[in-house]
C-alpha positions, -999 to 999 in steps of 0.1 A, spaced: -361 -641 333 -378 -672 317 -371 -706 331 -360 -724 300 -347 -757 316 -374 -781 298 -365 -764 261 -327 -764 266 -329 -802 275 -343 -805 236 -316 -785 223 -297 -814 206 -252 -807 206 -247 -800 169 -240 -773 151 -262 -742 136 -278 -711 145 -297 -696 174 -320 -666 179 -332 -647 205 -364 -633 207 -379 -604 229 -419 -603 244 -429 -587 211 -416 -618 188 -387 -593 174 -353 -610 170 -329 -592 193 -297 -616 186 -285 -639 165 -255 -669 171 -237 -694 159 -224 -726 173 -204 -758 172 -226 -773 197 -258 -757 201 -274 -768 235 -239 -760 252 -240 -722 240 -275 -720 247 -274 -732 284 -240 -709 288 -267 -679 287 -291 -694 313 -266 -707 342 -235 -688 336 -232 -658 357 -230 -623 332 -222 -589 329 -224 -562 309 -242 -560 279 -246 -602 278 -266 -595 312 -290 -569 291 -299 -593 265 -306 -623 290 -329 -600 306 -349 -594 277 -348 -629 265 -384 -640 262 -381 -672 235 -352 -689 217 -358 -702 184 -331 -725 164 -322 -743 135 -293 -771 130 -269 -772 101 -248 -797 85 -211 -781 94 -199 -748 111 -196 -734 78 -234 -738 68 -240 -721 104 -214 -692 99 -231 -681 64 -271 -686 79 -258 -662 110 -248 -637 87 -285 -643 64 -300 -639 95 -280 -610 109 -291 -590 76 -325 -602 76 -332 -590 108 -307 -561 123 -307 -574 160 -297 -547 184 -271 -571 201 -254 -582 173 -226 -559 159 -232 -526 149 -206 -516 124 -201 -476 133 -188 -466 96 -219 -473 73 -195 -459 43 -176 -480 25 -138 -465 22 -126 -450 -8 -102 -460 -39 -83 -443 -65 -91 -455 -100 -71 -446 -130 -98 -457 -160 -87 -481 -188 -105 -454 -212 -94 -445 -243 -83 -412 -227 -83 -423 -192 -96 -403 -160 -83 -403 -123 -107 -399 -97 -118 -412 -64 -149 -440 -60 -162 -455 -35 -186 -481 -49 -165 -506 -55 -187 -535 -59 -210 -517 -90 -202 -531 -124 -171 -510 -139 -151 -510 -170 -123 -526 -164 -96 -501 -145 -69 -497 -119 -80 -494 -83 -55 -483 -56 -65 -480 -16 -83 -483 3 -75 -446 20 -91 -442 51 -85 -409 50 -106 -396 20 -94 -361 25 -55 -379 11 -69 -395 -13 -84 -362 -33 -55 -342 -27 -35 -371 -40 -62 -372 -73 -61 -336 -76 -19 -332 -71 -21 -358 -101 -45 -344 -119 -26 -310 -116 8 -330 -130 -6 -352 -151 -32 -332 -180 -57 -366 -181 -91 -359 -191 -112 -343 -164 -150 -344 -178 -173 -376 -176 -178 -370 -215 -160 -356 -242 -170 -317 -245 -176 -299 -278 -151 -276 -275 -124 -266 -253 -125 -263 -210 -111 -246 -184 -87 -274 -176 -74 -272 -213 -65 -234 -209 -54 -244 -173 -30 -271 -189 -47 -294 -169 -62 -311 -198 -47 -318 -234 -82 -309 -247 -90 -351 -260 -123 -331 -272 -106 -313 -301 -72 -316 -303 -50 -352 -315 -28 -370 -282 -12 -394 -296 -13 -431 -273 27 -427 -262 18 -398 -239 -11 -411 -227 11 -445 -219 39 -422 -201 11 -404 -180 0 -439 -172 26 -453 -164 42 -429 -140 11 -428 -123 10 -464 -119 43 -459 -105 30 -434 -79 5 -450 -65 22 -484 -59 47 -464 -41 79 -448 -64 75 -411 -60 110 -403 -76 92 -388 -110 64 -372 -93 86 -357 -71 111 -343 -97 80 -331 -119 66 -315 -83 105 -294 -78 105 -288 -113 70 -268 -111 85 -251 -76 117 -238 -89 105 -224 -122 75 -209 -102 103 -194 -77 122 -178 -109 90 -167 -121 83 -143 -90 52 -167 -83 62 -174 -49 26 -184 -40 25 -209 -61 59 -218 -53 50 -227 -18 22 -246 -25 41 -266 -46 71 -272 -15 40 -278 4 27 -305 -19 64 -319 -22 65 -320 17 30 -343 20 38 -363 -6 73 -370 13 60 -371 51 31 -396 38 62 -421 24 81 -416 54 48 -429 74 42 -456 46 74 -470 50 72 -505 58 103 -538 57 87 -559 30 88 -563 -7 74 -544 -29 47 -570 -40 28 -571 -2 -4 -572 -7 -25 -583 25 -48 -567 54 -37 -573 94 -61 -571 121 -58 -573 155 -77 -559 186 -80 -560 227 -103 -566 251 -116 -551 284 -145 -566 297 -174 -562 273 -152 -535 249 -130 -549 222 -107 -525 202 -103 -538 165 -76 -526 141 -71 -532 107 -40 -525 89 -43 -522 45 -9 -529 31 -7 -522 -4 29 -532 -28 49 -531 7 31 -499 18 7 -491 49 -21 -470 29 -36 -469 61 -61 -478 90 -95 -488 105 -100 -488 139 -132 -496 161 -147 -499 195 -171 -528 198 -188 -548 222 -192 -584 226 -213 -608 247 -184 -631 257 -179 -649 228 -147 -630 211 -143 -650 188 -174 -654 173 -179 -613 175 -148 -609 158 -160 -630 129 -189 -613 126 -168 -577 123 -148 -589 96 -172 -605 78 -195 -576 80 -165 -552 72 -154 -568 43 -189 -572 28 -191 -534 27 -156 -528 17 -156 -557 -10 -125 -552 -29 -103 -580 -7 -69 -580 -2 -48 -614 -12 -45 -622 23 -57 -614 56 -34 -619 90 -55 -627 120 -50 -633 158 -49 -667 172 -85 -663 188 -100 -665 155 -109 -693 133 -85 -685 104 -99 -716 79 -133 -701 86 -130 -671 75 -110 -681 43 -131 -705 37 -165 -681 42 -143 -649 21 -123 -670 -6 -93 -656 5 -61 -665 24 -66 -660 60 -38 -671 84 -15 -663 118 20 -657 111 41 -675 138 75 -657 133 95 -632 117 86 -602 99 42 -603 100 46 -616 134 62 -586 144 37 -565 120 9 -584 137 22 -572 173 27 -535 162 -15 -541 153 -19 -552 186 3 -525 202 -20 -496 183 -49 -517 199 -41 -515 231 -32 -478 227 -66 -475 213 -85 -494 235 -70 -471 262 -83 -438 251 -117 -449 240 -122 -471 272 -129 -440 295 -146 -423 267 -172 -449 258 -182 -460 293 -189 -421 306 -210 -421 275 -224 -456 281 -236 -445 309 -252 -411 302 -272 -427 271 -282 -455 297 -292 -429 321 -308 -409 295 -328 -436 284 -343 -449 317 -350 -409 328 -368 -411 289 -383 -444 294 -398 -433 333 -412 -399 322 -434 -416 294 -444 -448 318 -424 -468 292 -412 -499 305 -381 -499 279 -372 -475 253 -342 -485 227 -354 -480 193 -365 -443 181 -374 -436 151 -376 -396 145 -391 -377 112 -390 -341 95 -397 -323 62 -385 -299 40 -390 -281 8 -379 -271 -28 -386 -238 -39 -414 -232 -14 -440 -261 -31 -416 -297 -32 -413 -311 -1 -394 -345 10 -395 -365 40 -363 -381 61 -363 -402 88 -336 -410 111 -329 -440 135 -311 -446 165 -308 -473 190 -301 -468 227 -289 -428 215 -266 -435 187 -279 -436 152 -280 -464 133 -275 -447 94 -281 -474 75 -320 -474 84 -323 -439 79 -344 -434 48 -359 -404 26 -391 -399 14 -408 -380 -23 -439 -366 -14 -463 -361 -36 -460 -329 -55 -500 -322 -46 -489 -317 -9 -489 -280 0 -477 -279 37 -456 -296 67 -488 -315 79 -499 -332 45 -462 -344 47 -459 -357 74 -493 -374 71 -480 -391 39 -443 -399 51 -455 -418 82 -482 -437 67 -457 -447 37 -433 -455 65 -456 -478 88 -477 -494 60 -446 -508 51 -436 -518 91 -469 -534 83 -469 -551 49 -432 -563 56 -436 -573 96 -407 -550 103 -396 -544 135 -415 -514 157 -397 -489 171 -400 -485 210 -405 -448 201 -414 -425 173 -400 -393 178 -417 -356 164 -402 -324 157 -435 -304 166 -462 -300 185 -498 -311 194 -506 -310 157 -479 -334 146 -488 -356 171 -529 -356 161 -516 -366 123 -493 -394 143 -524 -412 162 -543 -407 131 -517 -426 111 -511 -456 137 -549 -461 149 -557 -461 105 -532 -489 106 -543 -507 138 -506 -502 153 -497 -495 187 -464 -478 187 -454 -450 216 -449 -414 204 -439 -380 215 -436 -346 205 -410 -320 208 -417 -285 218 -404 -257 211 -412 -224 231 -416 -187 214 -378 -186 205 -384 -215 186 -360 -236 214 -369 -271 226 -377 -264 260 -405 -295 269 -422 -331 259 -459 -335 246 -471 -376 258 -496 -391 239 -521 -373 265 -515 -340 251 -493 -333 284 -464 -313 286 -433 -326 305 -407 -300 312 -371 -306 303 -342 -298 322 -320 -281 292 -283 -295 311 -296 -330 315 -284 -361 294 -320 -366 277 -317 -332 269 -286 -336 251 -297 -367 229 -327 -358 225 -315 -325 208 -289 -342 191 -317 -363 172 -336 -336 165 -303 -315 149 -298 -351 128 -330 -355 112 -332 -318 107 -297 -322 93 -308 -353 68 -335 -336 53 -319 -306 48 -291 -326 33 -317 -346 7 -326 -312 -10 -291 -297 -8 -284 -329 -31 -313 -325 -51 -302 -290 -59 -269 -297 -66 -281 -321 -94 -299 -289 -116 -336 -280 -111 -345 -307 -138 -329 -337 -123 -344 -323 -91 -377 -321 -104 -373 -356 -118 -361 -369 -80 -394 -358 -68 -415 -370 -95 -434 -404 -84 -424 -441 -90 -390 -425 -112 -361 -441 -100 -327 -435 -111 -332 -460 -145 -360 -442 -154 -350 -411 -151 -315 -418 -175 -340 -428 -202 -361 -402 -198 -330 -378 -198 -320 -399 -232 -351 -399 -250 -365 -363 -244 -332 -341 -233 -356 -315 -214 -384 -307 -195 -396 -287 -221 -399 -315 -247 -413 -342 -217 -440 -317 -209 -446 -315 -249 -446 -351 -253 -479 -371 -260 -492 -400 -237 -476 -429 -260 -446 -413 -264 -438 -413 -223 -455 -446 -225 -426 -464 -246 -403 -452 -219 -426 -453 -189 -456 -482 -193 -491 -469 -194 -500 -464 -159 -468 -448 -146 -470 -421 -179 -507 -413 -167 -491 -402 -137 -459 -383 -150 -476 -363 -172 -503 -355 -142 -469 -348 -123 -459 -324 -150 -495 -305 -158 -488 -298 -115 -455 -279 -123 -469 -253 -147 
């Protein structure tokens, strides 16, 4: 470790922000503090543990930079935190956001479950969040069965399923007049804020007539709908007034593993929970800040309040969210508040064993990893495959993970260009795209880059990083004549035998499986979109935007292929229409 003593003694005691740097200049943690030289020196002469001691240890430089109040400091952490992904900050597990049930303020209204939350919306009735999506569409689809709303995203030309279902009043034909839209409304409204007495009357209504009708089938999936619907409630079932509307987190700690748990009360009823394992450097407080910051970012639709534990810097937070953040001191959110910590420390409890065996094996893993390729660290790997459409369109994925777990909200997928004909020319285009921009935008290296193949792969790999002047450590994967990994290719060309019941083994397959898994995935999406929408996904420089006018203007593929320069121009600009219609002449 550095000796540091001359730079701390500059450090001056005010507040702001403070970042860690490793030997290559990348920012490995960021901090925030009321008195910067104080936090600072606590790094250099305190004894630590855990995963404090790790990042000391790679400290190589400090940088810092002095705000005005602890606020200012609090909101440049979290600019900093985003600019820059540290690998000791944080890592939020769950990179979805959770989802909501929204009853549309349409003219004839829909019920369906979003996630994206935060994207511009007609104005509508959100309920949630559910943790547990899998409730939340049987919820939206026992509705939906009850309640004949409009199912399609536009009105049809004639009549659907769902309207010979009765499922649907058929809105595209037929006149309903605004009372029984209101009444559908309104009794959904009801249901999700908690009063199941209609639904449940409508649900025994369907059950016994079913029952009369000889349908018992459907008569018992109908007792079985009326027996979730009445087990959830019981669970829901909380002491406070129908108007509750407020989060309540809590957590505990064991050494360097904190156990946070959110509870979402919604109109006097627990719709449900988050819970997560993290793992702090010793400052609690500040880590817990961080979480819920972080959390509620990605899960933006706040509650009216927040309760908190003592620990944390309640006026902070409010202050930082725009919402009410406080600790109740008695009566009934006290005692909800210690029910959050009781589920934490049951929580914490059963992960605790879990996480450190596994802690342990990835750390093993990654030393045995780091020796066999005369690495003198490896955290960061970054891991790549392809696939194709149809035999001719391929894609590209790539997949991230940090000391063995995978850090999805780096992964990334890649349209290759529709002239490439096999797995090579993809992957010769996916990792220059990929480390021209590590490049152009000074993004952090991985420690690793990661192949699914051979010696070939790992020709077109060198190729890539010596055309781009970089010097980034890579190996391949090899698979023997049952198409089984079985060893490691070095950047040598030499093959290093792998002992298929170690831990490397294990996560090193389990990469492999995930990347194989994302690209796979990417097509599987494209397909499910039609072949034209999946044609237009793979066409170059067409986002989403463009590809909605395109779809607007034209209507087919047919009619774009027929379509003269200046008309793909008005939708396209010159240069981009050159190279659609290029992309087009390809597909015939």
């Amino acid at each position: 470790m550095k000796d540091f003593k001359e730079k701390l003694r500059r450090v001056p005691e005010l507040p702001g922000s403070y970042q860690m740097k490793n030997k290559d200049g990348n920012v490995i943690y960021v901090g925030k503090a009321k008195n910067l030289r104080r936090r600072l020196k606590s790094y250099f002469t305190k004894t630590v543990t855990g995963k404090t001691a790790m990042l000391v240890e790679e400290i190589d430089d400090f940088e810092y930079i002095v705000t005005s109040t602890e606020l200012e400091s609090l909101i440049l952490e979290i600019t900093l935190i985003k600019k820059y992904d540290p690998k000791y900050n944080i890592l939020l597990k769950d990179d979805k956001s959770y989802p909501y049930i929204e009853l549309t303020e349409e003219k004839y209204p829909r019920l369906k479950v979003v996630r994206d939350v935060n994207r511009k919306r007609k104005k509508s009735h959100l309920f949630g969040p559910y943790p547990n999506v899998t409730a939340a569409r049987k919820t939206v689809n026992m509705l939906n069965r009850l309640y004949p709303l409009r199912k399609c995203d536009s009105l049809k030309k004639e009549l659907c399923l769902y309207y010979h279902l009765h499922e649907c009043l058929g809105y595209c034909q037929k006149k309903v007049s605004d009372e029984t839209i209101q009444t559908m409304k309104g009794e959904i409204i009801s249901f999700l804020k908690g009063d199941s007495e209609k639904v449940l009357t409508k649900l025994k209504e369907e059950m016994h007539a079913s029952s009369e009708a000889l349908n018992y089938e459907k008569a018992k999936e109908l007792k079985e709908m009326i027996e979730d619907v009445e087990i959830t409630l019981r669970k829901q079932k909380i002491d406070l007034n129908r108007n509750a509307n407020f989060d309540l987190c809590m957590y505990q700690q064991k050494e360097n593993y904190v156990a946070v748990v959110i509870f979402f009360i919604r109109n006097g009823l627990l719709v449900g929970r988050h819970q997560e394992m993290i793992r702090t450097l010793d400052h609690i407080a500040d880590d817990l800040l961080e979480f819920l910051i972080r959390f509620y970012e990605k899960n933006r639709l706040l509650p009216k309040e927040i309760l908190v534990p003592e620990v944390l810097d309640a006026s902070l937070l409010e202050e930082y969210l725009k919402v009410k953040v406080h600790t109740p001191q008695k009566g009934v959110l006290k005692s909800l508040l210690q029910m959050a910590e009781e589920n934490a420390k049951t929580f914490l409890q059963e992960e605790m064993e879990k996480m450190e065996k596994d802690d342990l094996r990835r750390e093993k893993a990654l030393v045995e990893l780091a020796t066999l390729l005369h690495l003198p660290t490896v955290s960061r790997m970054e891991s790549f495959d392809n696939s194709h459409l149809f035999g001719t369109f391929y894609v590209g994925a790539m997949v991230v993970y940090q000391d063995f777990e995978p850090r999805r909200n780096d992964y990334r997928k890649f349209k290759i260009d529709t002239s490439c004909k096999d797995d090579l020319e993809a992957m010769r285009e996916v990792l220059y795209r990929r480390y021209f921009k590590v490049v152009m935008e000074n993004l952090p290296k991985p420690d690793l880059i990661v192949l699914d193949g051979g010696e070939t792969q790992m020709r077109v790999c060198e190729e890539i990083l010596t055309s781009l002047k970089l010097s980034i450590p890579f190996v391949g994967l090899k698979k023997d004549s049952k198409h089984r990994t079985h060893a490691l290719i070095n950047q040598n060309g030499e093959e290093i035998p792998l002992d298929t019941k170690s831990d490397l083994f294990f996560y090193l397959a389990r990469i492999q499986d995930e990347v194989h898994r994302f690209a796979i995935t990417y097509h599987r999406s494209l397909k499910r979109k039609g072949s034209l929408a999946s044609l237009l996904d793979l066409a170059p420089g067409i986002g989403p935007v463009r590809r909605k006018e395109l779809l607007k203007k034209f209507g087919s593929l047919k009619r774009m292929k027929e379509a003269s320069l200046p008309e793909l121009q008005e939708v396209l600009g010159v240069e981009m229409a050159k190279n659609f219609q290029k992309y087009l002449k390809e597909l015939e």
